[in-house]
C-alpha positions as semicolon CSV with decimal commas, in nm:
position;residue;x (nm);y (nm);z (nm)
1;X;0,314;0,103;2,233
2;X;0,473;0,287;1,922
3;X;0,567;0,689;2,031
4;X;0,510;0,951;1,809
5;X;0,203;0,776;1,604
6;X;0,005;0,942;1,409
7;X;-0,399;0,865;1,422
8;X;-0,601;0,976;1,108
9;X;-0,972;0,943;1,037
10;X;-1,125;0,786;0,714
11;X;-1,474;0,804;0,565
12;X;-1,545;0,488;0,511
13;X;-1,771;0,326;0,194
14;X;-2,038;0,289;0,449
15;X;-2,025;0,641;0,569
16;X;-1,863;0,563;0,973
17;X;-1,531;0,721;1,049
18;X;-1,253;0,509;1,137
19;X;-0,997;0,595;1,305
20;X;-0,620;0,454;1,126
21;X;-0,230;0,458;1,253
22;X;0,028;0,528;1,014
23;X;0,135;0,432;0,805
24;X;-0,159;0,292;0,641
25;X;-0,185;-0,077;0,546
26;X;-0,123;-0,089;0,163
27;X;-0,471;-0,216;0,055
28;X;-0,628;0,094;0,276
29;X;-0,367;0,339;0,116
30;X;-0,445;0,233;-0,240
31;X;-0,817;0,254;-0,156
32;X;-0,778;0,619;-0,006
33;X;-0,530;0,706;-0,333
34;X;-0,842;0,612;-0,599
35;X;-1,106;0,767;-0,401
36;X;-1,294;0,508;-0,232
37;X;-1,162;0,611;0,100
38;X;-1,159;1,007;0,205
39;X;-0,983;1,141;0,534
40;X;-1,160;1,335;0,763
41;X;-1,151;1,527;1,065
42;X;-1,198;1,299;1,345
43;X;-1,593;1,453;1,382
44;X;-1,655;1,390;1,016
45;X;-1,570;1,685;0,867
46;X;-1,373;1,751;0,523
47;X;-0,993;1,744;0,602
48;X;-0,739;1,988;0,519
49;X;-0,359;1,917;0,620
50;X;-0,219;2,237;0,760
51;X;0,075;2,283;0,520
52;X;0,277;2,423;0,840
53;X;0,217;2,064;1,013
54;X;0,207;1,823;0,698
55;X;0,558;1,727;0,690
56;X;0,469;1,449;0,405
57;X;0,267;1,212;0,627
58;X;0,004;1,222;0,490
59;X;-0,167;0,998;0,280
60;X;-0,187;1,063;-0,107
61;X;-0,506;1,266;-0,223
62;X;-0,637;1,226;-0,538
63;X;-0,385;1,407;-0,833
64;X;-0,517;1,734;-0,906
65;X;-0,337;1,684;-1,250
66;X;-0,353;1,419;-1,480
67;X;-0,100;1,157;-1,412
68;X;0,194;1,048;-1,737
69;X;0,034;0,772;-1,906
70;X;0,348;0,568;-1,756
71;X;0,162;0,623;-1,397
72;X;0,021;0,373;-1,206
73;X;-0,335;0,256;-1,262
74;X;-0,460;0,366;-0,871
75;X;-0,339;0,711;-0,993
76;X;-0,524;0,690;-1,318
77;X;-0,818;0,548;-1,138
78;X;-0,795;0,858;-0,920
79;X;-0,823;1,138;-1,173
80;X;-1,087;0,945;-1,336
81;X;-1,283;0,991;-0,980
82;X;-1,200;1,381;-1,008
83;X;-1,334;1,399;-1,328
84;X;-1,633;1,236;-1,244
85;X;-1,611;0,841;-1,216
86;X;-1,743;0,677;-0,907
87;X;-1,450;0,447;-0,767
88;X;-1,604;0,166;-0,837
89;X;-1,667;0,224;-1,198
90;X;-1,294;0,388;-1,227
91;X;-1,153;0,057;-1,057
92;X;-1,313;-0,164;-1,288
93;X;-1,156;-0,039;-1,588
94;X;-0,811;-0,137;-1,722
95;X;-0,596;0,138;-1,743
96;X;-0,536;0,137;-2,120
97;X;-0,952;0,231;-2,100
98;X;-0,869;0,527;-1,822
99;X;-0,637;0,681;-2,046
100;X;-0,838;0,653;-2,357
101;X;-1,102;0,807;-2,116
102;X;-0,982;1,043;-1,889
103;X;-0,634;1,159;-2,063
104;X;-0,622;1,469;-2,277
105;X;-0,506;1,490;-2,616
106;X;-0,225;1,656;-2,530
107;X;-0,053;1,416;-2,254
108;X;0,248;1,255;-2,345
């Protein structure tokens, strides 16, 4: 029995919670990174890392701004999901057609 692991929840694609060790398996970490996975609060509710605890444990949210166009294609297919793509559509795209898509004018 591993000491010291750390148990988060995931909203699954169906809608159950799941409860995960860290650190994540890389298929469920690249799934949580573009948006088809969110972590929760083990009742369900939205999750917000207390910045006081989070010592950089946590899995990787969604970017809040647009990734270089040298980024990986989970982290394009992310901001394409918080600018409005469902995962699914975001993840069937190549990533040359996410950054024609999603990138602004202005991004090197």
């Amino acid at each position: 029995m591993a000491h010291g692991t750390e148990t988060i929840y995931v909203l699954g694609e169906g809608g159950g919670v799941h409860p995960m060790d860290m650190p994540l398996p890389e298929p469920i970490e690249e799934r949580l990174r573009k948006g088809m996975l969110v972590r929760v609060n083990q009742d369900g509710s939205p999750y917000a890392p207390p910045a006081e605890l989070d010592g950089g444990s946590a899995p990787p949210a969604p970017p809040l701004t647009e990734p270089a166009k040298s980024a990986s294609k989970p982290d394009w297919v992310g901001w394409a999901v918080v600018r409005g793509a469902t995962a699914e559509e975001a993840d069937g795209m190549t990533k040359a057609d996410l950054i024609e898509k999603y990138a602004s004018p202005t991004n090197p």
